[in-house]
LUMDOTOR-466789 format. One line per field, with one value per residue (C-alpha): residue number from 1; residue in one letter; x, y, z. Coordinates in steps of 0.25 Angstrom, whole numbers, m for minus. Layout:
<atoms>
i	c(NUM / ...)
aa	c(A / ...)
east	c(X / ...)
north	c(Y / ...)
up	c(Z / ...)
</atoms>
This chain:
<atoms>
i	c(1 / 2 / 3 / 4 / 5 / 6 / 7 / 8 / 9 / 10 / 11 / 12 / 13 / 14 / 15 / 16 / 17 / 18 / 19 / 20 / 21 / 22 / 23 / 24 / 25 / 26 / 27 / 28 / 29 / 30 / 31 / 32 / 33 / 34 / 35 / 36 / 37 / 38 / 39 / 40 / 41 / 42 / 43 / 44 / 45 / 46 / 47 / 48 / 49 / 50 / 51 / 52 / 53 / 54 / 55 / 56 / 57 / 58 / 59 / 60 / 61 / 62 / 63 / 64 / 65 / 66 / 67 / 68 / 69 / 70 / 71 / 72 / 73 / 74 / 75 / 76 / 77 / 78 / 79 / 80 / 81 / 82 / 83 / 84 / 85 / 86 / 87 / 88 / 89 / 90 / 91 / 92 / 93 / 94 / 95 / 96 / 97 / 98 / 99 / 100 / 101 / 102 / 103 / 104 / 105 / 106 / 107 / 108 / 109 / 110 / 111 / 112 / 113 / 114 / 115 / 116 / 117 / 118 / 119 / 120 / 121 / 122 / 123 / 124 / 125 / 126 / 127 / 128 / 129 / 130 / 131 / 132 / 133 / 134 / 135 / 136 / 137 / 138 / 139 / 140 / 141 / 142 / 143 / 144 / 145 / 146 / 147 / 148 / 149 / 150 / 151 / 152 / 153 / 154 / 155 / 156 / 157 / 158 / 159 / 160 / 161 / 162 / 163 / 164 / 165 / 166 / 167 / 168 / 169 / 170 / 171 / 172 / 173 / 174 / 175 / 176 / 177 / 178 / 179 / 180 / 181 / 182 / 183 / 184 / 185 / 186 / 187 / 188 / 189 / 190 / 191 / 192 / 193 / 194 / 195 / 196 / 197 / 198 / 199 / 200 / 201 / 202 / 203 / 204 / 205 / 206 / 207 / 208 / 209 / 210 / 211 / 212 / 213 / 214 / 215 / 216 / 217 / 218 / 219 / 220 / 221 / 222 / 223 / 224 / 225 / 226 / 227 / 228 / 229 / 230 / 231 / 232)
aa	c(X / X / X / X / X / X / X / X / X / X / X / X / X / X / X / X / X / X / X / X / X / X / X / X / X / X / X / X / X / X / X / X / X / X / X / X / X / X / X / X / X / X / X / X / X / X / X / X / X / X / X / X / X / X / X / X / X / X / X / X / X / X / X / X / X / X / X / X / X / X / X / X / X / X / X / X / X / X / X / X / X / X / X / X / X / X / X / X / X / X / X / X / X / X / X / X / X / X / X / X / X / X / X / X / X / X / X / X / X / X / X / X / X / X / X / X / X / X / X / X / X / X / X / X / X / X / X / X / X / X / X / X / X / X / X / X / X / X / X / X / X / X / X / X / X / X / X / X / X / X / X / X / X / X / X / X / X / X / X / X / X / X / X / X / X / X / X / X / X / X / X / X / X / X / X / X / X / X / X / X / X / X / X / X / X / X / X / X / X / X / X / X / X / X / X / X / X / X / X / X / X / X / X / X / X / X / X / X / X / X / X / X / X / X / X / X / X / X / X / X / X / X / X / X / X / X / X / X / X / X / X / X)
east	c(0 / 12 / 19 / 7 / 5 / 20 / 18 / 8 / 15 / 27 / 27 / 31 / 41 / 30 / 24 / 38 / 40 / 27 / 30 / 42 / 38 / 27 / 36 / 37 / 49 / 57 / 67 / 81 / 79 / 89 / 97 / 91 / 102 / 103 / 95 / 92 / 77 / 71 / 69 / 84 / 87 / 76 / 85 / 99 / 91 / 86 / 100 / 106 / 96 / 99 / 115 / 112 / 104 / 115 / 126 / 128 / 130 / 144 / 148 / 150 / 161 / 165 / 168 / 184 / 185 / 190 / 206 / 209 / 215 / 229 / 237 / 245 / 256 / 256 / 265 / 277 / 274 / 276 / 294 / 301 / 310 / 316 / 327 / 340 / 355 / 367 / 375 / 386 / 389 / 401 / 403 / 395 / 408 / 403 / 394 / 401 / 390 / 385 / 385 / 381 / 374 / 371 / 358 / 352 / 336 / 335 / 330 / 345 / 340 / 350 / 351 / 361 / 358 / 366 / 364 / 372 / 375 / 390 / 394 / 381 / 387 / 399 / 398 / 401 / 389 / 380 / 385 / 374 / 365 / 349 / 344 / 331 / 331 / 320 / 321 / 311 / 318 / 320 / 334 / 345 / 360 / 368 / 380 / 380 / 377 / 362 / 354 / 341 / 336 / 338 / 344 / 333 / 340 / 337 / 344 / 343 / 353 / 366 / 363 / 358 / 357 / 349 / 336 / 339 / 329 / 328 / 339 / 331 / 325 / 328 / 332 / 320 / 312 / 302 / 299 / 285 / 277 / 270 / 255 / 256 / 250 / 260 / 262 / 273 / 280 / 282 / 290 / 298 / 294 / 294 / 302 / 289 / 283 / 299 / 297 / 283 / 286 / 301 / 296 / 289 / 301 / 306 / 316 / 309 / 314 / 323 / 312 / 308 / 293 / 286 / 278 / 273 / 273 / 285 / 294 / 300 / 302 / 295 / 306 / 305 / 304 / 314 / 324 / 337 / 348 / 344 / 332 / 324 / 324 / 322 / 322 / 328)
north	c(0 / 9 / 5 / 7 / 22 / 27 / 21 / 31 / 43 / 40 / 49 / 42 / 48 / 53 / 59 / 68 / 71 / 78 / 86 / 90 / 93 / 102 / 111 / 124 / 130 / 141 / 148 / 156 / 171 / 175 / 190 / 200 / 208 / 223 / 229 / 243 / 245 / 259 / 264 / 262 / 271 / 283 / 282 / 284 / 296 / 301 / 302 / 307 / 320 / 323 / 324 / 334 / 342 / 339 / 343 / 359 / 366 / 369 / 382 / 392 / 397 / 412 / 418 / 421 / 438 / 441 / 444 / 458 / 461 / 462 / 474 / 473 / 474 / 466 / 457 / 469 / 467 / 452 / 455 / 461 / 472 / 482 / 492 / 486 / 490 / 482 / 480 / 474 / 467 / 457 / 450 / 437 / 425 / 417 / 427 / 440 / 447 / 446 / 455 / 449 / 459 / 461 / 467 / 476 / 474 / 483 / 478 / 470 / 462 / 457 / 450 / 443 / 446 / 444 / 455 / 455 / 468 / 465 / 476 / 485 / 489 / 489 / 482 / 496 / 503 / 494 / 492 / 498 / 503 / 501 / 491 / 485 / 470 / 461 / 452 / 441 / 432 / 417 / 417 / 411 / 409 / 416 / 407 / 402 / 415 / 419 / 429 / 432 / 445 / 454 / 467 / 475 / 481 / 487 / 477 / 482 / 470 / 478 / 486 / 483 / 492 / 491 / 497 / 510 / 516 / 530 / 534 / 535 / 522 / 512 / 497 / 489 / 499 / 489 / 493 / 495 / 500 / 512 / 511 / 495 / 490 / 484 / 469 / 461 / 454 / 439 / 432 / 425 / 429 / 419 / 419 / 420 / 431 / 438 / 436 / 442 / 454 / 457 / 458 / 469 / 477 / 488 / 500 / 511 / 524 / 522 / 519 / 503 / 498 / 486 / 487 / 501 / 504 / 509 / 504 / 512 / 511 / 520 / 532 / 531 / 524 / 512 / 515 / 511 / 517 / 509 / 517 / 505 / 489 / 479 / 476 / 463)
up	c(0 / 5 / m9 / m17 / m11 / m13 / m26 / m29 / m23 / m32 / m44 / m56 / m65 / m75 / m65 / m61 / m75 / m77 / m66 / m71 / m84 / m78 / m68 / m72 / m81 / m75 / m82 / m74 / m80 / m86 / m85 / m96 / m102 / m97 / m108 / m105 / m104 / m109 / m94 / m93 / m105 / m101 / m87 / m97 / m105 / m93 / m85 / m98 / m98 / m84 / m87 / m99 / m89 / m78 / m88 / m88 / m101 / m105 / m103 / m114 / m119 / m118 / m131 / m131 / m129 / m144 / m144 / m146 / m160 / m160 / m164 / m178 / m172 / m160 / m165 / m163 / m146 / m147 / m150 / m138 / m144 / m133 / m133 / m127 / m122 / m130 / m115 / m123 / m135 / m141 / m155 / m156 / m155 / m166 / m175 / m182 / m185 / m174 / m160 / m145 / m137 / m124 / m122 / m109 / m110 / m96 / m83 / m82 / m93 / m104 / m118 / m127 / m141 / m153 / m166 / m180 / m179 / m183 / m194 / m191 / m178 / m169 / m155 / m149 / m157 / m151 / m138 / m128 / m140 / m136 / m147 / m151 / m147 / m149 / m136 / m136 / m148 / m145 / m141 / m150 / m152 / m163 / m165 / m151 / m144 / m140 / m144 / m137 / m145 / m157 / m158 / m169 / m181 / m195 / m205 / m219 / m223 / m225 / m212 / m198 / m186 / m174 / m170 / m162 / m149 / m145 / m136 / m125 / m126 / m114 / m113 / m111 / m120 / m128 / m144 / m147 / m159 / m153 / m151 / m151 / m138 / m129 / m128 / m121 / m131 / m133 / m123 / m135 / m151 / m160 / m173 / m180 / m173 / m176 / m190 / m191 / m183 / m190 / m205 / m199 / m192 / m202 / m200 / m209 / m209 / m198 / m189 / m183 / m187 / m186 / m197 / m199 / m183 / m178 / m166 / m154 / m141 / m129 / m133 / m147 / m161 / m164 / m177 / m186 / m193 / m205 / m212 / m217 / m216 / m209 / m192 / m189)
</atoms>
């Protein structure tokens, strides 16, 4: 009787199939990609709208002041020519046409400067003459001995002599072209600056001019002994 019961409750192999067969199916969700959904891209626009309101405006620029025009003859303010003392002065070693002189500039200043004017001019008919020097050159050597300026003269070729000042000019005294505002010189003139100014530098009449302006100092105007040429 026991048997015959446990017989019964004994599900038979068909019976746990079925079963089986008719649990329900689950499925292990899977991760879904990070797409971006449209509230996502509205949030993106919205932030972007706040930074332009957050972003100040770049500033304007202030037109530059418009520059002044400069004088037709500012050019002549840009070479430092004074009147200075030949102190002493000696036959340069290695060059015979050439003279080494020791210049007074005032205030205790001094300068080495060489000049050919060997033939023009004795040693003595210059030593302690006030000359026109033109001081803010690059300084160079002359056959091994350096020369940091240039003493002014008329050349005509044949004939040279230097620019002569009133007698009552003094060492130091700066050449200007009357009526051209003041300007301080550069601190070192380039060759091509040089150039430009000196095809303009003429001795007419006697009298020095750049261009159709005439130089002088404070005393008086700057002339030559030589009537008409060139200044170099």
């Amino acid at each position: 009787m026991i048997a015959d019961l446990e017989e019964e409750v004994k599900p038979t192999s068909s019976t746990s199939q079925d079963v089986s067969q008719n649990k329900p199916q689950f499925k292990i969700p899977q991760k879904e990609a990070n797409v971006p959904t449209t509230n996502g891209k509205a949030e993106v626009q919205d932030k972007a709208k706040v930074n332009q309101k957050q972003a100040k405006p770049p500033k304007e620029k202030k037109p530059a002041a418009p520059k002044e025009p400069e004088h037709p003859l500012a050019i002549f303010n840009k070479a430092h020519m004074q009147v200075c003392r030949i102190a002493s002065i000696a036959r340069h070693p290695e060059a015979e046409k050439l003279f080494v002189c020791q210049l007074d500039l005032g205030n205790g200043a001094s300068r080495q400067v060489c000049g050919g004017y060997v033939g023009h001019y004795t040693a003595e008919e210059l030593l302690n003459r006030n000359v026109v020097v033109l001081l803010n050159l690059k300084p160079r050597k002359l056959k091994g001995v350096e020369s940091a300026g240039m003493i002014l003269a008329g050349d005509t070729g044949a004939v040279v002599k230097a620019l002569a000042v009133p007698d009552n000019a003094s060492v130091g005294d700066r050449i200007v072209i009357p009526g051209l505002p003041p300007q301080n010189p550069d601190k070192q003139l380039s060759g091509t600056v040089w150039e430009e100014l000196a095809k303009d530098l003429k001795i007419i009449e006697g009298q020095a001019f750049f261009r159709d302006q005439a130089m002088a100092t404070q005393n008086g105007p700057v002339t030559c002994p030589v009537p008409d040429c060139d200044i170099h």
